[in-house]
mmCIF file of the N, C-alpha and C atoms, coordinates in Angstrom:
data_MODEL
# 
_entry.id   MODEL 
# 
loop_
_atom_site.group_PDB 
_atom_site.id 
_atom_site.type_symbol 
_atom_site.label_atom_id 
_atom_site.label_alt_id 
_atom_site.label_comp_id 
_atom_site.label_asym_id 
_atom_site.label_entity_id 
_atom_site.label_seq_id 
_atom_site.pdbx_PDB_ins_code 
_atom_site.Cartn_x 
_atom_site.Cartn_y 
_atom_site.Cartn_z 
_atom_site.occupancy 
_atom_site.B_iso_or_equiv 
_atom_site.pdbx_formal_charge 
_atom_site.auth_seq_id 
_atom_site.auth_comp_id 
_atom_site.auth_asym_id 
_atom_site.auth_atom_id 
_atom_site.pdbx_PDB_model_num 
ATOM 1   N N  . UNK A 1 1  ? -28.651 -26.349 -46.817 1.00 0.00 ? 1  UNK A N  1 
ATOM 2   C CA . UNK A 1 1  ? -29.082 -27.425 -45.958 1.00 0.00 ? 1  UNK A CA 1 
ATOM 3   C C  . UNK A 1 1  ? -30.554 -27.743 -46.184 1.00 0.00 ? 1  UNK A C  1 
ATOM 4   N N  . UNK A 1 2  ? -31.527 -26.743 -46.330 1.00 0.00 ? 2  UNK A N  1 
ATOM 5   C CA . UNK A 1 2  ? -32.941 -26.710 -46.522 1.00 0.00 ? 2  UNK A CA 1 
ATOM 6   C C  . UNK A 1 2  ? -33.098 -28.266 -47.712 1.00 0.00 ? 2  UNK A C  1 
ATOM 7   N N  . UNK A 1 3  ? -32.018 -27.413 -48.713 1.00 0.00 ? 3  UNK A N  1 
ATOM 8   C CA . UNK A 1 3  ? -32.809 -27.981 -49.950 1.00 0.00 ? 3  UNK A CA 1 
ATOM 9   C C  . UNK A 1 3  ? -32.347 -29.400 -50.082 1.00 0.00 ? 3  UNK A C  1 
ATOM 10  N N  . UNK A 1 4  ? -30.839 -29.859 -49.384 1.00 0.00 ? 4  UNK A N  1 
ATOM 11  C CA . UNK A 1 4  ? -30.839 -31.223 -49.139 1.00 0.00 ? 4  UNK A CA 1 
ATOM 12  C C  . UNK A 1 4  ? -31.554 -32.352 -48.252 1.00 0.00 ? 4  UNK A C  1 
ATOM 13  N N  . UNK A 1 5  ? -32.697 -31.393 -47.385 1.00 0.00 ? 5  UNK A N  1 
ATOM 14  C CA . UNK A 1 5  ? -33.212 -31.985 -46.878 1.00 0.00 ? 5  UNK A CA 1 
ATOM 15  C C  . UNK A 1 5  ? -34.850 -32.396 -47.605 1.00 0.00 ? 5  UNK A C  1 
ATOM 16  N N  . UNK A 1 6  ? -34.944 -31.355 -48.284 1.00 0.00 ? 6  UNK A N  1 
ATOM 17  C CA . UNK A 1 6  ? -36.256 -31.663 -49.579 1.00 0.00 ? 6  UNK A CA 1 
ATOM 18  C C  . UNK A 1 6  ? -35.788 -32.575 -50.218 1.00 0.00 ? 6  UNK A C  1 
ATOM 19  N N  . UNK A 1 7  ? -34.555 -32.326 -51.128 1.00 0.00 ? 7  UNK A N  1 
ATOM 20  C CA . UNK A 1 7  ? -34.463 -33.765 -52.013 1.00 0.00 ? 7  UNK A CA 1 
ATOM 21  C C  . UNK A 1 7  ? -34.350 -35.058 -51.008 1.00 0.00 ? 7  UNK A C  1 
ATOM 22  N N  . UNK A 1 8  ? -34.277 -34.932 -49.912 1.00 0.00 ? 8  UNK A N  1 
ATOM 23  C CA . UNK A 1 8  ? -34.263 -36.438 -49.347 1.00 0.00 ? 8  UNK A CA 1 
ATOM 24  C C  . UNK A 1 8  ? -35.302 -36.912 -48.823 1.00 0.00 ? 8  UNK A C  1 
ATOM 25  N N  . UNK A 1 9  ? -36.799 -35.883 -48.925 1.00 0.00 ? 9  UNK A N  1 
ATOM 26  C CA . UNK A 1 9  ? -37.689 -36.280 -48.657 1.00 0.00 ? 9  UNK A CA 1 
ATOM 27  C C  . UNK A 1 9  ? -38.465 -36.606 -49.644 1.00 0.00 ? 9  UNK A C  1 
ATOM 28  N N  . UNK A 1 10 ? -38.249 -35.650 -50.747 1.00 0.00 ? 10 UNK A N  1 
ATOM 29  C CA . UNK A 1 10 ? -38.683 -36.071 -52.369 1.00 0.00 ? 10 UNK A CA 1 
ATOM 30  C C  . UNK A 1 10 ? -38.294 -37.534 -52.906 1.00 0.00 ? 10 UNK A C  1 
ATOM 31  N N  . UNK A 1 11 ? -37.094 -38.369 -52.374 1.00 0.00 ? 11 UNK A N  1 
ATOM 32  C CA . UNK A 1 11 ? -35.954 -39.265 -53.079 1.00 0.00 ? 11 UNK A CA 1 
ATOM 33  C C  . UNK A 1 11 ? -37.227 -40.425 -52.121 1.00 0.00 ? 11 UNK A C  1 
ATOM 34  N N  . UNK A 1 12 ? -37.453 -39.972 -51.075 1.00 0.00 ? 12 UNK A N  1 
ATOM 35  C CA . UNK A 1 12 ? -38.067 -41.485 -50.167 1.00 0.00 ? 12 UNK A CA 1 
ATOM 36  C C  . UNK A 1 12 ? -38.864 -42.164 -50.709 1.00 0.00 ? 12 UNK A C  1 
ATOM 37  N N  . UNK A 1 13 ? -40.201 -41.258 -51.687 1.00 0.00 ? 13 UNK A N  1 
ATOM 38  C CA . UNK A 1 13 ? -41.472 -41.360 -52.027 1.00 0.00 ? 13 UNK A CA 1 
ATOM 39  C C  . UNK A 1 13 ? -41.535 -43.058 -52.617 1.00 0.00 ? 13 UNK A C  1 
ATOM 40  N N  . UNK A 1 14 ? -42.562 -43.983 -52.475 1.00 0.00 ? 14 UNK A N  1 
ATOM 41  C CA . UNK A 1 14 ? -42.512 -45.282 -52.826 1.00 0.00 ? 14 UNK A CA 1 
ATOM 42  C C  . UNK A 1 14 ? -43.826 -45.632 -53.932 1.00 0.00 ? 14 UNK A C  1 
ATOM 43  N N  . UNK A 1 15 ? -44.024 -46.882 -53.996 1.00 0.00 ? 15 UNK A N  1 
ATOM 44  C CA . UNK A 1 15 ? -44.718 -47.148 -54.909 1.00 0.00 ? 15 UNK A CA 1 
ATOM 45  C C  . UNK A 1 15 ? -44.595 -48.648 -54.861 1.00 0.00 ? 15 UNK A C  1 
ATOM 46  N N  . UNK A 1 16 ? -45.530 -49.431 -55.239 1.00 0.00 ? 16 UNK A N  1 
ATOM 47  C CA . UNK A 1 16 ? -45.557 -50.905 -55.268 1.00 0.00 ? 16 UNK A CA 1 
ATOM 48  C C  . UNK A 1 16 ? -46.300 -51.288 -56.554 1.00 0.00 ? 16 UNK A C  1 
ATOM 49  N N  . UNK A 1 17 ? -45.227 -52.164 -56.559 1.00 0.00 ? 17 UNK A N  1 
ATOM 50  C CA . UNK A 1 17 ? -46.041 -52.899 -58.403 1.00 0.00 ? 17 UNK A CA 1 
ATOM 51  C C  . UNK A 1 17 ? -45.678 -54.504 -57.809 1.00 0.00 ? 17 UNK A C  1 
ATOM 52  N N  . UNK A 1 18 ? -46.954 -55.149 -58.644 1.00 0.00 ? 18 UNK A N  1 
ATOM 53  C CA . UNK A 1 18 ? -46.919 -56.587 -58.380 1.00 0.00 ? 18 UNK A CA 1 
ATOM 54  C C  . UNK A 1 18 ? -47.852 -57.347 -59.712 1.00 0.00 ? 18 UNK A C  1 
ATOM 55  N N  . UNK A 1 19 ? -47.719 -58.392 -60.045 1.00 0.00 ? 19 UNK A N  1 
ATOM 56  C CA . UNK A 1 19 ? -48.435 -59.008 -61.036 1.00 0.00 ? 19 UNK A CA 1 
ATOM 57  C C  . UNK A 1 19 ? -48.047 -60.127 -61.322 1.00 0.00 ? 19 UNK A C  1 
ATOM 58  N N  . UNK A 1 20 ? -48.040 -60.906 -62.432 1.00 0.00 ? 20 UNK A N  1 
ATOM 59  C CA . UNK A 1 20 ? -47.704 -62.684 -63.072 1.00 0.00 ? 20 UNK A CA 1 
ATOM 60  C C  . UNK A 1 20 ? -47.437 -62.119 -64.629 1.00 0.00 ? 20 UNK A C  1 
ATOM 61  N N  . UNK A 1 21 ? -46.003 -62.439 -64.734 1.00 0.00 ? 21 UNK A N  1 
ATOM 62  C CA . UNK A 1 21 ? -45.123 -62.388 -66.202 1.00 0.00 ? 21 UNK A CA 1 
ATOM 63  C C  . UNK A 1 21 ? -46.279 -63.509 -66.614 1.00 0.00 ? 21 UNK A C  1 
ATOM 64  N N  . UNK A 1 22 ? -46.592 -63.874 -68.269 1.00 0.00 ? 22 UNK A N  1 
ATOM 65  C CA . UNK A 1 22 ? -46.951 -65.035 -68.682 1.00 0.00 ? 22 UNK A CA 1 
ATOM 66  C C  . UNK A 1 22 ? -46.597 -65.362 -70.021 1.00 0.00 ? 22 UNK A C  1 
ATOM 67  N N  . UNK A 1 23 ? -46.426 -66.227 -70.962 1.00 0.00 ? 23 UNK A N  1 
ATOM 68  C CA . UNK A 1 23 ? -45.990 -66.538 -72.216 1.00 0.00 ? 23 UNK A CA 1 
ATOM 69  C C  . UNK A 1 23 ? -47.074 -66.553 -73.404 1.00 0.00 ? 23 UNK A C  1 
ATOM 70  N N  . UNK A 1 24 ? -48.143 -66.522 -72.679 1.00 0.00 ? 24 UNK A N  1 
ATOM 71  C CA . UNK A 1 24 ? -49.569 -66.972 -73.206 1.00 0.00 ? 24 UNK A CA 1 
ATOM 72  C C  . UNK A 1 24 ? -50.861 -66.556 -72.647 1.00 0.00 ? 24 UNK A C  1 
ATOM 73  N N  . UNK A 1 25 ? -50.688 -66.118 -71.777 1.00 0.00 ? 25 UNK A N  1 
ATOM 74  C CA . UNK A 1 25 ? -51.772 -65.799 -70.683 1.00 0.00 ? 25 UNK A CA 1 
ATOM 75  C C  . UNK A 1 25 ? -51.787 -66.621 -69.819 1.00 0.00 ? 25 UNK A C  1 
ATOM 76  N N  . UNK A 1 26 ? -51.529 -67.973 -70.014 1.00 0.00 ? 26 UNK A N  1 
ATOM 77  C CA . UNK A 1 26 ? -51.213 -68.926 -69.534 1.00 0.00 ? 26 UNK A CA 1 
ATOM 78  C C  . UNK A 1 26 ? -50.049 -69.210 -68.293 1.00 0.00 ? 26 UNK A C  1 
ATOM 79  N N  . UNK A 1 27 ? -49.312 -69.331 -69.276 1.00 0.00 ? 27 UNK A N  1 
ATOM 80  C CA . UNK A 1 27 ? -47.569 -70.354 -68.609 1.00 0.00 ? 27 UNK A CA 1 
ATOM 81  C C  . UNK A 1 27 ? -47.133 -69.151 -67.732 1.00 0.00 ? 27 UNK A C  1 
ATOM 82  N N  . UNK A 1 28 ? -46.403 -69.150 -66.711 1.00 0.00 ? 28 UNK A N  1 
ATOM 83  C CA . UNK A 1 28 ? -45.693 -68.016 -66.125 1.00 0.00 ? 28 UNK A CA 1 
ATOM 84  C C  . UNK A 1 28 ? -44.351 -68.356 -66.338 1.00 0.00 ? 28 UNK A C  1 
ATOM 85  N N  . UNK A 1 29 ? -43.882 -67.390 -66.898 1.00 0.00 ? 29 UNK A N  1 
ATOM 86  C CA . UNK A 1 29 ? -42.325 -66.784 -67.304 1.00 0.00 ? 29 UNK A CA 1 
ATOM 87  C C  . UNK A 1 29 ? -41.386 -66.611 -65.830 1.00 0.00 ? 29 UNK A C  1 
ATOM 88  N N  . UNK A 1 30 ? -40.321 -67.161 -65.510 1.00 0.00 ? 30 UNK A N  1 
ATOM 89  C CA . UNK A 1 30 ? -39.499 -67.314 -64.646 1.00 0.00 ? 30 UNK A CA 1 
ATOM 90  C C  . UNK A 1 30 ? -38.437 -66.598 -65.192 1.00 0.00 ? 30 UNK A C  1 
ATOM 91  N N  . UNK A 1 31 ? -37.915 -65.400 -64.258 1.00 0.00 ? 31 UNK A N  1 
ATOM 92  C CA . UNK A 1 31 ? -36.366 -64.770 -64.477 1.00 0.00 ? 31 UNK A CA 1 
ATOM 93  C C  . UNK A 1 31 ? -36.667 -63.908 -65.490 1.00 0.00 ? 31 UNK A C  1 
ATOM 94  N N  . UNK A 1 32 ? -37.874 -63.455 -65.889 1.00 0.00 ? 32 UNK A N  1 
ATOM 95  C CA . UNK A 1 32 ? -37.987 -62.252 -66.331 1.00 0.00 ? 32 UNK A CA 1 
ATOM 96  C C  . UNK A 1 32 ? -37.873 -60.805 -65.807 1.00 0.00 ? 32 UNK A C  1 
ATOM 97  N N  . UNK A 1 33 ? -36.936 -59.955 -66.881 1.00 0.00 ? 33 UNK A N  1 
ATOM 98  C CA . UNK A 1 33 ? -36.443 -58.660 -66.286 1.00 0.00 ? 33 UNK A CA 1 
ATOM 99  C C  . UNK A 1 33 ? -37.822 -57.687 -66.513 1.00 0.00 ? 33 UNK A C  1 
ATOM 100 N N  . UNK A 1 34 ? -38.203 -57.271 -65.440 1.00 0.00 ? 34 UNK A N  1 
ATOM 101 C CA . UNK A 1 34 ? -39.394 -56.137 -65.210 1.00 0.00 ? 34 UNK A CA 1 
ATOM 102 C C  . UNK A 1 34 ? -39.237 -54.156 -64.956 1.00 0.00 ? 34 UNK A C  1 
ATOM 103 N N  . UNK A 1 35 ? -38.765 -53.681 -65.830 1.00 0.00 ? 35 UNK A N  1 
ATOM 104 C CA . UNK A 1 35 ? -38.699 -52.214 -65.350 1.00 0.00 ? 35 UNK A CA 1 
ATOM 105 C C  . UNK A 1 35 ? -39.261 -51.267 -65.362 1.00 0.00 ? 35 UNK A C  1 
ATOM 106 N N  . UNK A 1 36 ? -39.509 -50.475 -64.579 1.00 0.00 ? 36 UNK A N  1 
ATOM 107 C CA . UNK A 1 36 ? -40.927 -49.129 -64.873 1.00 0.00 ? 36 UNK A CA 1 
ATOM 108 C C  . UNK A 1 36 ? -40.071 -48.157 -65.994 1.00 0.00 ? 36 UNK A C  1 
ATOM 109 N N  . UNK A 1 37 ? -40.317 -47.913 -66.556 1.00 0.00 ? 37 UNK A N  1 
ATOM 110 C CA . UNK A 1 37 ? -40.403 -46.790 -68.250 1.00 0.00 ? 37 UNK A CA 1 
ATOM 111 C C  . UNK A 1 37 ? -39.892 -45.880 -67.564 1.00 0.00 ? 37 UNK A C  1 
ATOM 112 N N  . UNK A 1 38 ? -38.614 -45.273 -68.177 1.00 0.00 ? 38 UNK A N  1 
ATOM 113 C CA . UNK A 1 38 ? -37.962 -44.229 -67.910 1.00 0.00 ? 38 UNK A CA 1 
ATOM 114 C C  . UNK A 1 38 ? -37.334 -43.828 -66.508 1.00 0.00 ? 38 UNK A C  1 
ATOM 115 N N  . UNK A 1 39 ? -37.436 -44.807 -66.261 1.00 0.00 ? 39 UNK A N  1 
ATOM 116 C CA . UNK A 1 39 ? -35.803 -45.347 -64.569 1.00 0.00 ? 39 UNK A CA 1 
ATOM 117 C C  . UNK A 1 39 ? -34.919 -46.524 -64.521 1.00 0.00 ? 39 UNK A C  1 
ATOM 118 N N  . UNK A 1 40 ? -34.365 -46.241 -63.647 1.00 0.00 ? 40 UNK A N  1 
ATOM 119 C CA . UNK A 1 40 ? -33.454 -47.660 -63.531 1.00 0.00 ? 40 UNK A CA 1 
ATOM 120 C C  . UNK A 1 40 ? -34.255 -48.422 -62.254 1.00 0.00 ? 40 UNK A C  1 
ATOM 121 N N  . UNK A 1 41 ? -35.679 -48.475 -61.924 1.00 0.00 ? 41 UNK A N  1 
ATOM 122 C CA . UNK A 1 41 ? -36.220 -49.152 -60.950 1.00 0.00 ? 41 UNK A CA 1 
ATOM 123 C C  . UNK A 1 41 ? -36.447 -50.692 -61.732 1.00 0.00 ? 41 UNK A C  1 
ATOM 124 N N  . UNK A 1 42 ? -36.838 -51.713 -61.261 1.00 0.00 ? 42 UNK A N  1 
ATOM 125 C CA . UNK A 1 42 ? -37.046 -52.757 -61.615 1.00 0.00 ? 42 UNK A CA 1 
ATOM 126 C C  . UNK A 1 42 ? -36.905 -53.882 -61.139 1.00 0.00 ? 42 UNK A C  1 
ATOM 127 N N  . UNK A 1 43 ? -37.262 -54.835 -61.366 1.00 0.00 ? 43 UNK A N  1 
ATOM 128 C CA . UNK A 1 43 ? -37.534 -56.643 -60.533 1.00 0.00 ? 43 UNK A CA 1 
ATOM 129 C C  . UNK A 1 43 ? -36.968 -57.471 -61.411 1.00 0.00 ? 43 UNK A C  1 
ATOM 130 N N  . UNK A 1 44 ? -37.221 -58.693 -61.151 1.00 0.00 ? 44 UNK A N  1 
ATOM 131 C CA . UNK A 1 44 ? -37.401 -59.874 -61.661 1.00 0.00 ? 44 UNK A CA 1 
ATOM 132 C C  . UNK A 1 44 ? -37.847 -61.007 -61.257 1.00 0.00 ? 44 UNK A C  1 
ATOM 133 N N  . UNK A 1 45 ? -39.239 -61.176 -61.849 1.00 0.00 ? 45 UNK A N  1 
ATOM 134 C CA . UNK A 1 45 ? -40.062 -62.887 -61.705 1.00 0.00 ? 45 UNK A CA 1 
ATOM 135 C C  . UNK A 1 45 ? -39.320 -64.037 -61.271 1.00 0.00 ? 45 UNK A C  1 
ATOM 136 N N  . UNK A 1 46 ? -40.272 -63.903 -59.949 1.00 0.00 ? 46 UNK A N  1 
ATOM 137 C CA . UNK A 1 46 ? -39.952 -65.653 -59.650 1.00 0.00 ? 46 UNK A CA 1 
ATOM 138 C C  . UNK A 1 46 ? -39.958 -66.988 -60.276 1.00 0.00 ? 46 UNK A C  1 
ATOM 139 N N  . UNK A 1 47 ? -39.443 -68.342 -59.977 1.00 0.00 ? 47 UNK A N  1 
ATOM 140 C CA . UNK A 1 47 ? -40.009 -69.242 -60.447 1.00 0.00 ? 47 UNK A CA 1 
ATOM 141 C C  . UNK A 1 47 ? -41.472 -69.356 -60.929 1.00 0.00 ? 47 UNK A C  1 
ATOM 142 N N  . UNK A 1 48 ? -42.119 -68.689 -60.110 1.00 0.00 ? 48 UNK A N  1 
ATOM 143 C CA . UNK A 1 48 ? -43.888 -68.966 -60.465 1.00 0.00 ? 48 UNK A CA 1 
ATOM 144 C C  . UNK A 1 48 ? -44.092 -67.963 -61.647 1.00 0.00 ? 48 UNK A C  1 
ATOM 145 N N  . UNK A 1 49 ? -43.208 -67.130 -61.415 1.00 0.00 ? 49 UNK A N  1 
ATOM 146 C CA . UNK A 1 49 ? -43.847 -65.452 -62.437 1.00 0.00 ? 49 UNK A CA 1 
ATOM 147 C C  . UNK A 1 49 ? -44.325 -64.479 -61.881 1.00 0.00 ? 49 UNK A C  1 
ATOM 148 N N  . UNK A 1 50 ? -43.963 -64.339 -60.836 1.00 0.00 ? 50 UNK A N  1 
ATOM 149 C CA . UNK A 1 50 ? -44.369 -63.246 -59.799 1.00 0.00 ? 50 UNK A CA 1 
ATOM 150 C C  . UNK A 1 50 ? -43.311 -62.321 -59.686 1.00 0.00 ? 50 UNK A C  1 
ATOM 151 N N  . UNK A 1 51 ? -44.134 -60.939 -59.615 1.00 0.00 ? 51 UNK A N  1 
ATOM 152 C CA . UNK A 1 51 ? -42.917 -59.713 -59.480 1.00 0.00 ? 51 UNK A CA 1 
ATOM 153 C C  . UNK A 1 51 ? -43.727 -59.026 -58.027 1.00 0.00 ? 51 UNK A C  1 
# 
C-alpha cells in the first residue's frame, strides 16, 4: 500500500512548457505536433503557433 501511494505522488509531479512554433522565425506554424524527448507528453500549436 505504502509504495502505491509513492508512485502516485511521484506520477502527479507537473511542469509547464509554452512558446511560438515558427517557419522562419517569422510565420507561426499552425497544428504543429510538439513532444518533450523521451515521453509520450505533448501538444499541439494553435492557429497563431502557440503551445
Amino acid at each position: 500500500m505504502a509504495a502505491l501511494l509513492v508512485f502516485g505522488w511521484a506520477s502527479a509531479q507537473t511542469a509547464s512548457i509554452s512558446g511560438v512554433v515558427t517557419s522562419d522565425g517569422k510565420t507561426p506554424e499552425a497544428n504543429v505536433n510538439v513532444s518533450l524527448k523521451g515521453t509520450t507528453v505533448g501538444s499541439v500549436t494553435d492557429a497563431r503557433g502557440f503551445l
